[in-house]
PAVEX-232710 format. One record per atom (N, C-alpha, C): x, y, z; residue in three letters. Coordinates in steps of 0.001 Angstrom, whole numbers, padded with zeros to 6 digits, always signed. Layout:
# PAVEX-232710
XYZALA
...
//
This chain:
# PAVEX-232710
+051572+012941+042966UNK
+050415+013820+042788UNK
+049827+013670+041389UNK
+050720+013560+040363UNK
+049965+013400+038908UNK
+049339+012401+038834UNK
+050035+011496+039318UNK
+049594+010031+039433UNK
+048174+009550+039829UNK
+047934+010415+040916UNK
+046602+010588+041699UNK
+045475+011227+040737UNK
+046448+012197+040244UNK
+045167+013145+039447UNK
+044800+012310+038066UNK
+045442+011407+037414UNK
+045308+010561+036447UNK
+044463+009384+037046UNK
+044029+008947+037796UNK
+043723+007741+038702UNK
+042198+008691+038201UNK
+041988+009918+039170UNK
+041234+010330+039430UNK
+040049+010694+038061UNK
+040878+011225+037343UNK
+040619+011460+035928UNK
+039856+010258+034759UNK
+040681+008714+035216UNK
+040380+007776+034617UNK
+039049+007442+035548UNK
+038763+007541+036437UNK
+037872+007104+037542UNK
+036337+007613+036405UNK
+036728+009028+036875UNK
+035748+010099+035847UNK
+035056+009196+034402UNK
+036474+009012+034048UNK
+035864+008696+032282UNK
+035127+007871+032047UNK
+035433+006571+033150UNK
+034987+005342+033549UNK
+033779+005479+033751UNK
+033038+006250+034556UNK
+032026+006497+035256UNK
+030648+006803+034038UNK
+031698+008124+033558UNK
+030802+008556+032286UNK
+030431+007808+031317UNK
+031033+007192+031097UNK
+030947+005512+030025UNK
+029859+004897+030271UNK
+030019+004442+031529UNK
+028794+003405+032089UNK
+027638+004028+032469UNK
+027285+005278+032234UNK
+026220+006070+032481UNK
+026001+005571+031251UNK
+026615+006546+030254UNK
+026026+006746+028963UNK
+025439+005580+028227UNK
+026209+004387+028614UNK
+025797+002863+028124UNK
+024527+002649+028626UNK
+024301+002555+030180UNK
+023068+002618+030613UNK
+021860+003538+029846UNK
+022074+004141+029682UNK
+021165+005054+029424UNK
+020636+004837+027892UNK
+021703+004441+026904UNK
+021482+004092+025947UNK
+020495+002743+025851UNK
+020508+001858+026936UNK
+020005+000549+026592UNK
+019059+000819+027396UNK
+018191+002019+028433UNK
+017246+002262+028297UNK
+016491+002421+027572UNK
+014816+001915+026920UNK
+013569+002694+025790UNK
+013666+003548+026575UNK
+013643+004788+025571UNK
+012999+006113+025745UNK
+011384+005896+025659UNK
+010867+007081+026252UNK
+009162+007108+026083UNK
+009120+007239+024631UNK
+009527+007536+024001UNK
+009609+008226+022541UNK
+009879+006733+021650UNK
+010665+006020+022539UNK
+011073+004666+021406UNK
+009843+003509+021978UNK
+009310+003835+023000UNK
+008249+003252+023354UNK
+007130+003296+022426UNK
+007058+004557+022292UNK
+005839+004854+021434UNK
+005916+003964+020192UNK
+007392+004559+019012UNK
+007342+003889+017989UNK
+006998+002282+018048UNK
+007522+001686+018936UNK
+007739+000136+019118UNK
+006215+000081+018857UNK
+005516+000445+019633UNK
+003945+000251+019675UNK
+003030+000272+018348UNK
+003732+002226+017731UNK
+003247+002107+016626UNK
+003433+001075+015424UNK
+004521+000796+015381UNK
+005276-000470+014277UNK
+004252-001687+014879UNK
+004201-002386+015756UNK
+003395-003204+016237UNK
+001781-002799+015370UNK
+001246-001734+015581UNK
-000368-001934+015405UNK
+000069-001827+013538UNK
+000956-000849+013334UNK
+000954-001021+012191UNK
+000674-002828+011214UNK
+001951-003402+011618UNK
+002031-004870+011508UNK
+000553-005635+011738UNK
+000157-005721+013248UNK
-000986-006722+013094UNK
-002039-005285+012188UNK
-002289-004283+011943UNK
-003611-003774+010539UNK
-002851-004474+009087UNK
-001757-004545+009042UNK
-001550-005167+007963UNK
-001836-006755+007765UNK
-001420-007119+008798UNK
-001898-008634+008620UNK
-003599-008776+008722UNK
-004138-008115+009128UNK
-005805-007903+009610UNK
-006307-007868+008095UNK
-005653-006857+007140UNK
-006227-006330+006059UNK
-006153-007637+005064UNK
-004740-008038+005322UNK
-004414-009479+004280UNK
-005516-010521+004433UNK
-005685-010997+005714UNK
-006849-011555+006362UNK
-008077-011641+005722UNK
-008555-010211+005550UNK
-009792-010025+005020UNK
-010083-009829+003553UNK
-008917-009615+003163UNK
-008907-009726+001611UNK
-008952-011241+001245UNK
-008670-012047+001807UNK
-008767-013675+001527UNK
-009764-014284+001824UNK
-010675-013695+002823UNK
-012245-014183+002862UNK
-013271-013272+002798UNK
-014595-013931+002023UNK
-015771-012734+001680UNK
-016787-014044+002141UNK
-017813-013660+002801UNK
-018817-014121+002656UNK
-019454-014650+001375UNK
-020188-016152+001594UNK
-020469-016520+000583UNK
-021705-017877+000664UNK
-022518-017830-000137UNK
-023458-019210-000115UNK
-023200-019778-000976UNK
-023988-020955-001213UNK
-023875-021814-001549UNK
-025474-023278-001938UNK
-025248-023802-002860UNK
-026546-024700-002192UNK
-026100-025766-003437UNK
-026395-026890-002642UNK
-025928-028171-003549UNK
-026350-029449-002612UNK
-025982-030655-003170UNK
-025859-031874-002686UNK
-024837-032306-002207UNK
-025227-033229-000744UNK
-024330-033822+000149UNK
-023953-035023-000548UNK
-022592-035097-000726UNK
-021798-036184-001436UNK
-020860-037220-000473UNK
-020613-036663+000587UNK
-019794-036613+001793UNK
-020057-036126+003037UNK
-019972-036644+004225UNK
-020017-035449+005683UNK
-019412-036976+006472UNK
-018613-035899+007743UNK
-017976-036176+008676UNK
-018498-035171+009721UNK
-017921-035545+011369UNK
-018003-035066+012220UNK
-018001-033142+012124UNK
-017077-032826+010882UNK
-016279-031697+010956UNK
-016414-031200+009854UNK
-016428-031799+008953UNK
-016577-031653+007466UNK
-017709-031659+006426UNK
-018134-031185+005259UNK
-019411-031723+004441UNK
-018976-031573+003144UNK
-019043-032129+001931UNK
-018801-032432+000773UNK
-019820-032597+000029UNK
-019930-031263-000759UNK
-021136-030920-001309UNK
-020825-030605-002809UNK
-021684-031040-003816UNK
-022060-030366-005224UNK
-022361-029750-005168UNK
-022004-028551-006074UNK
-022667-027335-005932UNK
-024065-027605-007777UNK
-024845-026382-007688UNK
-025449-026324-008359UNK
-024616-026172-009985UNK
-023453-025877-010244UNK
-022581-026055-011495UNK
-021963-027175-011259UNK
-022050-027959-010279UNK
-021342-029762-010528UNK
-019857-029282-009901UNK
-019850-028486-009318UNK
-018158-028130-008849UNK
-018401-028946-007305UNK
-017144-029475-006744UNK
-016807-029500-005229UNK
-016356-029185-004352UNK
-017695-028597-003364UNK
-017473-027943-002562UNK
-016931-028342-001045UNK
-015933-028134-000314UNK
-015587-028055+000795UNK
-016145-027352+001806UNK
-016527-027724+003126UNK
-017835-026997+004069UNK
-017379-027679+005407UNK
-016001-026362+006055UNK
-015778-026919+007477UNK
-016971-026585+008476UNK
-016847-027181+009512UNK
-018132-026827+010691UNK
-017473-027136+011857UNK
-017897-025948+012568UNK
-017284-025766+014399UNK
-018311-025629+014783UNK
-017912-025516+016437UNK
-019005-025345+017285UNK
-020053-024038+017058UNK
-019265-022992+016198UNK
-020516-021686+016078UNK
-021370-021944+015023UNK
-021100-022890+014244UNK
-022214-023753+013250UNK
-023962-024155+013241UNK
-024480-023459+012373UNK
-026333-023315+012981UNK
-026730-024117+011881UNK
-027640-025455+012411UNK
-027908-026481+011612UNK
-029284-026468+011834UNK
-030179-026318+010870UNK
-031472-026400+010664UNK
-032290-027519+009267UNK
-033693-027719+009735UNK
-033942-028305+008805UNK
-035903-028368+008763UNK
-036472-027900+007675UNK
-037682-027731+007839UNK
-038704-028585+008420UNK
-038721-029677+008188UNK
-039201-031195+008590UNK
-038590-031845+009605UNK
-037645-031377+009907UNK
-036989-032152+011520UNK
-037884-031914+012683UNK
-037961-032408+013814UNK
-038699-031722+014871UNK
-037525-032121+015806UNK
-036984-031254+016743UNK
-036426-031476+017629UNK
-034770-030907+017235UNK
-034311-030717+018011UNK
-032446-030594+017864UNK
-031929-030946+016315UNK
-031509-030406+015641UNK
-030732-030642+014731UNK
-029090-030388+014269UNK
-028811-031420+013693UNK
-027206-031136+013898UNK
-026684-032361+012538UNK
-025240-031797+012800UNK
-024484-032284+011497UNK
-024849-033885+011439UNK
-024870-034855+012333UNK
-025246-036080+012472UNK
-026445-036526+011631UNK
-027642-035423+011629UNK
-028670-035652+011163UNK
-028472-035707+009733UNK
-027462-034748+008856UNK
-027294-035037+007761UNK
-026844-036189+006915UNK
-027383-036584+006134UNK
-027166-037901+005189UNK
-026766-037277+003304UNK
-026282-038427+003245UNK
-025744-038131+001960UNK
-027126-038033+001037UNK
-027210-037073-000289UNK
-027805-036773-001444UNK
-028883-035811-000597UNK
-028790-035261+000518UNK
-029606-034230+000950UNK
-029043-032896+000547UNK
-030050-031850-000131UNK
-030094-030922-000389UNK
-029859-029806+000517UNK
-028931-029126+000343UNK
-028573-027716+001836UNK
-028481-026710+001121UNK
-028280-025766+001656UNK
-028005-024117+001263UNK
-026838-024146+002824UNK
-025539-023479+002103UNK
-024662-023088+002890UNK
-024281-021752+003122UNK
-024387-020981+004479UNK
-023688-019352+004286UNK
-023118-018937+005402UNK
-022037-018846+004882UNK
-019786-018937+005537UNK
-019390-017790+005415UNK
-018087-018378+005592UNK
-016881-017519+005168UNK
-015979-018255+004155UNK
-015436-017782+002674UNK
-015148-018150+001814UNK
-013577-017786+001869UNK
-013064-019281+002247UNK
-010668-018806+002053UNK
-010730-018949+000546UNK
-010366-017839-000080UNK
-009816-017805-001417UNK
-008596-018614-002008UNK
-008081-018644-000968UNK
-006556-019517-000728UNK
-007200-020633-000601UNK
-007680-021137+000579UNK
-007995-022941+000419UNK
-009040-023387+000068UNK
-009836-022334-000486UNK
-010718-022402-001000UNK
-012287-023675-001096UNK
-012104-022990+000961UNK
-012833-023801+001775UNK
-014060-022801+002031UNK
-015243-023666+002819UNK
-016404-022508+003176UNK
-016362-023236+004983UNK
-016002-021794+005589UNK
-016161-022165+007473UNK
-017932-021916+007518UNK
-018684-022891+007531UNK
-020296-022632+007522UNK
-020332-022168+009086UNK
-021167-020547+008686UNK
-021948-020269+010237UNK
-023636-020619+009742UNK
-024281-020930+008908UNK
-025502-021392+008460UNK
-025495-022569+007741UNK
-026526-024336+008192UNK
-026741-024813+006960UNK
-027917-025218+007074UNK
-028488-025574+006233UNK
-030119-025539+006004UNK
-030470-026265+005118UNK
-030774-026974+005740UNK
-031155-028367+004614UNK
-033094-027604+004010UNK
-032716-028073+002470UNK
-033634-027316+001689UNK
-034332-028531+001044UNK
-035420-028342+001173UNK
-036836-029270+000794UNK
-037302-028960-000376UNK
-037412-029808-001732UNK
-038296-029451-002625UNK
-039809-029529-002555UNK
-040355-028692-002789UNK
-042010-028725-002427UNK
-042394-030265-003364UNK
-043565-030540-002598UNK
-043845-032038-003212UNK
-045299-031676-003022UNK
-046293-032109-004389UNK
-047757-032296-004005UNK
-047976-033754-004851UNK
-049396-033613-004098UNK
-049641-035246-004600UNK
-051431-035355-004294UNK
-052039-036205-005329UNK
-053647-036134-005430UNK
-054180-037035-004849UNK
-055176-037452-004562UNK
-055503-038955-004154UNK
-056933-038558-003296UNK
-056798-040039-002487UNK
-058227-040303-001698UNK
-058050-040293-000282UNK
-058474-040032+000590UNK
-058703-039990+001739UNK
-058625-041526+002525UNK
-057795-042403+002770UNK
-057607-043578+003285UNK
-058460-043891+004270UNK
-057437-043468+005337UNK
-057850-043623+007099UNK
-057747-042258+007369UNK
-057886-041690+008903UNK
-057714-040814+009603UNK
-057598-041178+010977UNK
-056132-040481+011429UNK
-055852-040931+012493UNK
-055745-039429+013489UNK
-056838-039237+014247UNK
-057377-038233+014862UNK
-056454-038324+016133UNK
-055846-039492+016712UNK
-054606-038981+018171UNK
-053904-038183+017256UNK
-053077-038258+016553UNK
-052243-038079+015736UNK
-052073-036943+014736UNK
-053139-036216+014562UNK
-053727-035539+013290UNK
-052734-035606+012388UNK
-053109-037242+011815UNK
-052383-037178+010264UNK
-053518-038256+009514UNK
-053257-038148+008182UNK
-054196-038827+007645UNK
-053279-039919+006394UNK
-053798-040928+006359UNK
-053281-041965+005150UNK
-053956-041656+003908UNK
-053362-041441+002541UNK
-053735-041092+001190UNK
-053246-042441+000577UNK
-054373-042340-000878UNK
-053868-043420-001774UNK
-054326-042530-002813UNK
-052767-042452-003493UNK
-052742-041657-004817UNK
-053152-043011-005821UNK
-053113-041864-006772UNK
-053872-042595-007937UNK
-053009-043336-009038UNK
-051301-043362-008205UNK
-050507-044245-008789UNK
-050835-045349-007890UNK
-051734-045505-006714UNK
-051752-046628-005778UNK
-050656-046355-005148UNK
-049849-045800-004386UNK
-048839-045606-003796UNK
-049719-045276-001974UNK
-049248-045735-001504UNK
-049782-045419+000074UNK
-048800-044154+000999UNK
-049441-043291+001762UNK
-048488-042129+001833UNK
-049428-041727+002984UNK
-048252-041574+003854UNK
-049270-040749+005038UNK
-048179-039439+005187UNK
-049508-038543+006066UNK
-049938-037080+005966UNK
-049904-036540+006993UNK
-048744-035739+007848UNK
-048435-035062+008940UNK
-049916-033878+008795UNK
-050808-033719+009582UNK
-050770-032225+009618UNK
-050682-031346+010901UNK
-050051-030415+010623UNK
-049255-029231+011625UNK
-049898-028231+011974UNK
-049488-027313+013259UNK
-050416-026277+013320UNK
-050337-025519+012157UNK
-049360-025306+011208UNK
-048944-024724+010280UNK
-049320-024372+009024UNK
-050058-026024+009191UNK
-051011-026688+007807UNK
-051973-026141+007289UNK
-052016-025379+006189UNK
-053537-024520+005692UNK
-054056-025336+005115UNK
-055631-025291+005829UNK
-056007-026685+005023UNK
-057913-025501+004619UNK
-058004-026016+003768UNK
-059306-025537+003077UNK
-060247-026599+002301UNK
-061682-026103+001702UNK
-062090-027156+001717UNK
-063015-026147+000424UNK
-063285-027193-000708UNK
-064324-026290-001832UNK
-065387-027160-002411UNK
-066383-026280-002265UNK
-067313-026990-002984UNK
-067882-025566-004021UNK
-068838-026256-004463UNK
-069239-025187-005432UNK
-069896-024105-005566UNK
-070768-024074-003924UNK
-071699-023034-003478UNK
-070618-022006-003117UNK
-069942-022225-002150UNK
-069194-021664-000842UNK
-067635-021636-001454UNK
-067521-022135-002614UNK
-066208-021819-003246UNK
-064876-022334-002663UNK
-063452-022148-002209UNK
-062487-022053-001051UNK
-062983-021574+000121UNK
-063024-022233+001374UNK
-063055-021780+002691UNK
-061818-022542+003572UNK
-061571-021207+004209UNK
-060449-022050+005432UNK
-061126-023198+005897UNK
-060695-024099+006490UNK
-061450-025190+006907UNK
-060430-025879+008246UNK
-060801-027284+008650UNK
-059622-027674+009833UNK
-059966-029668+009507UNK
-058674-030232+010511UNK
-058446-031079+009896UNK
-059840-032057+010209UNK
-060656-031915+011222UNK
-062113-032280+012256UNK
-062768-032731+010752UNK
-062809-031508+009732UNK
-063698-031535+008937UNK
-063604-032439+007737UNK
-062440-033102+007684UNK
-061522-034152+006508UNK
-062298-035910+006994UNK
-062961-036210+005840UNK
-063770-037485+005832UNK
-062897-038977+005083UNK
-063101-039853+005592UNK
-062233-040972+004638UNK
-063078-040308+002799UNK
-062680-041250+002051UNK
-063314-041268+000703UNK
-063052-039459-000041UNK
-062745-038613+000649UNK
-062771-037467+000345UNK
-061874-037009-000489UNK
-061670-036431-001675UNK
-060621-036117-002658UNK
-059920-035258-002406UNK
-058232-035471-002678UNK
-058035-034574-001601UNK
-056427-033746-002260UNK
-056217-032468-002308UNK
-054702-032362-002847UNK
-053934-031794-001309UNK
-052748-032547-001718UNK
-051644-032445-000514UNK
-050350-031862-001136UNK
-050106-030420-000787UNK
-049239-029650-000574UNK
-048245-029701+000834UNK
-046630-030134+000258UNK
-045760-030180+001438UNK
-044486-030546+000937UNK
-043319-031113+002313UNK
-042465-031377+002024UNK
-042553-033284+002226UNK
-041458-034112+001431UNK
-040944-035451+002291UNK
-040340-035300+003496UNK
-041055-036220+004123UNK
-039640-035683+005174UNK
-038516-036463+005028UNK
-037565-036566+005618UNK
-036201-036791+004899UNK
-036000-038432+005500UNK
-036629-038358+006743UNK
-036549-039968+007186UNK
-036997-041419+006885UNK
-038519-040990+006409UNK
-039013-041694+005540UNK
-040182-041069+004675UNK
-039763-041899+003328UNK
-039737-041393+002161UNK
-041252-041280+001505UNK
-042070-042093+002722UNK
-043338-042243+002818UNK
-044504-041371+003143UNK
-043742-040712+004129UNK
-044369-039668+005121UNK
-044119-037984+004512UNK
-045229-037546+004178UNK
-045608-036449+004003UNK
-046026-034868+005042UNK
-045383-033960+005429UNK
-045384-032908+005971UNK
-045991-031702+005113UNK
-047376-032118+005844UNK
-048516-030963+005056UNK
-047675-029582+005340UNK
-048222-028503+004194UNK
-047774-027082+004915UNK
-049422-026318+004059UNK
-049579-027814+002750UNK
-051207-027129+002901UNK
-052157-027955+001859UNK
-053413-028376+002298UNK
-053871-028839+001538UNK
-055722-028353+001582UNK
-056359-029471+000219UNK
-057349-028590-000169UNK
-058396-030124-000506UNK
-059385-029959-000002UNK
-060563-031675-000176UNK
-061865-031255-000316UNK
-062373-031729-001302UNK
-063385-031613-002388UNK
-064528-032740-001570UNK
-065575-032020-000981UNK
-066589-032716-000217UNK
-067624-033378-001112UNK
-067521-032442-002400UNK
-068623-032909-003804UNK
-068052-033513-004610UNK
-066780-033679-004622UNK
-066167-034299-005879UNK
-065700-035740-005532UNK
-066165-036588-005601UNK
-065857-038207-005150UNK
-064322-038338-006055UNK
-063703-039272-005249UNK
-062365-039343-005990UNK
-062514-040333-007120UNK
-061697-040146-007806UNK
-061652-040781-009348UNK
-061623-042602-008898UNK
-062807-042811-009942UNK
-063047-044810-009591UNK
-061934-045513-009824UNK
-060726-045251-009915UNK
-059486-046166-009763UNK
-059028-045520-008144UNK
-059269-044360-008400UNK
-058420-044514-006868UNK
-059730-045180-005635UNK
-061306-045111-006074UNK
-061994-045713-005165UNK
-061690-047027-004915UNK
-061483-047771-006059UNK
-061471-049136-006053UNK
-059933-049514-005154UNK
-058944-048857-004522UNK
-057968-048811-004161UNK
-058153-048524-002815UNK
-059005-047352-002690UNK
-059372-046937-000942UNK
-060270-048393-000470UNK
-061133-049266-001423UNK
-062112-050084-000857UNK
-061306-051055-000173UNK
-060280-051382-001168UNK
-059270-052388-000878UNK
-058549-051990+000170UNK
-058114-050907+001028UNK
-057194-050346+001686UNK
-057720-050537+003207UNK
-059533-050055+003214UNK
-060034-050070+004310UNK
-060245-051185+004473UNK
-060227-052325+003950UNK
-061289-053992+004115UNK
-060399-054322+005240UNK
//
């Protein structure tokens, strides 16, 4: 009989054991929670580290370098700059017409870059680049005019030959001495006519001029070196 009741007894203790174990290696709702909280805690801390290592930032310099992925730029203090590019990368350029993209860029072209700046690798991830045009004007004579086309051929008065995009864009005006500045259009632009051309190069060739605005003197004959240059140009 003791024997039994000791059997019985150990049975008990046994039992209670393996509850209590179980139960222990259950999460509580309560240890659930913490787990979770420790978790968001962790990734806001890593979030915060994150953002303390990059600030927005521009940039504008010369292309020294570019790859598929990459651009290698001077900055305006002569420092070198690093400029990754992904697919969320926005590539523009004033004088381009059509699609533009990292391909189009060539070395010693001028950009403005604006990223995200790693303090640590002290790289720029470009979400903007923008190739930046120095304004260019230039004086001369009225060559040819090529009316499919509305562009016109100039001969500056270094003798240099240069032809002349003009755009819907193109403010073009016209002065004489009665009537002063008047808007004007390109219909109204004569060979021999003196003429100033406000614009950019365009970047492809070095020849070609992208009016954004110009201004031609109907009374003022162009200066007799540059005539003697237009005579020669039209023969």
């Amino acid at each position: 009989m003791k024997k039994k009741s000791f059997l019985f007894l150990l049975l008990v203790i046994s039992y209670s054991l393996l509850v209590g174990t179980a139960q222990a290696a259950t999460p509580t709702p309560v240890d659930k929670i913490q787990e979770i909280r420790n978790q968001l805690i962790t990734n806001i801390a890593s979030r915060v580290a994150q953002l303390k290592l990059v600030e927005k930032r521009g940039i504008i310099g010369k292309v020294t370098d570019v790859t598929n992925t990459q651009i290698v730029v001077t900055d305006l203090q002569n420092n070198t700059r690093f400029v990754d590019v992904d697919e969320l990368t926005k590539f523009s350029s004033p004088t381009f017409k059509g699609t533009y993209g990292i391909s189009d860029i060539t070395k010693d072209t001028t950009i403005g870059v604006l990223g995200l700046y790693n303090k640590e690798s002290r790289r720029i991830l470009a979400r903007f680049v923008n190739v930046i045009t120095t304004p260019f004007i230039t004086h001369g004579g009225v060559a040819k005019i090529d009316s499919e086309n509305f562009s016109i051929n100039i001969t500056t008065e270094e003798g240099k030959q240069m032809s002349v995009d003009i755009e819907k864009l193109t403010r073009t005006y016209s002065y004489t001495q009665n009537s002063g500045y008047l808007r004007s259009g390109f219909s109204k632009i004569k060979e021999n006519y003196n003429i100033i051309i406000g614009g950019v190069i365009d970047t492809k060739d070095k020849s070609k001029v992208i009016a954004t605005r110009l201004i031609f003197f109907p009374e003022i004959p162009a200066s007799p070196k540059v005539n003697s240059m237009l005579e020669h140009v039209q023969k």
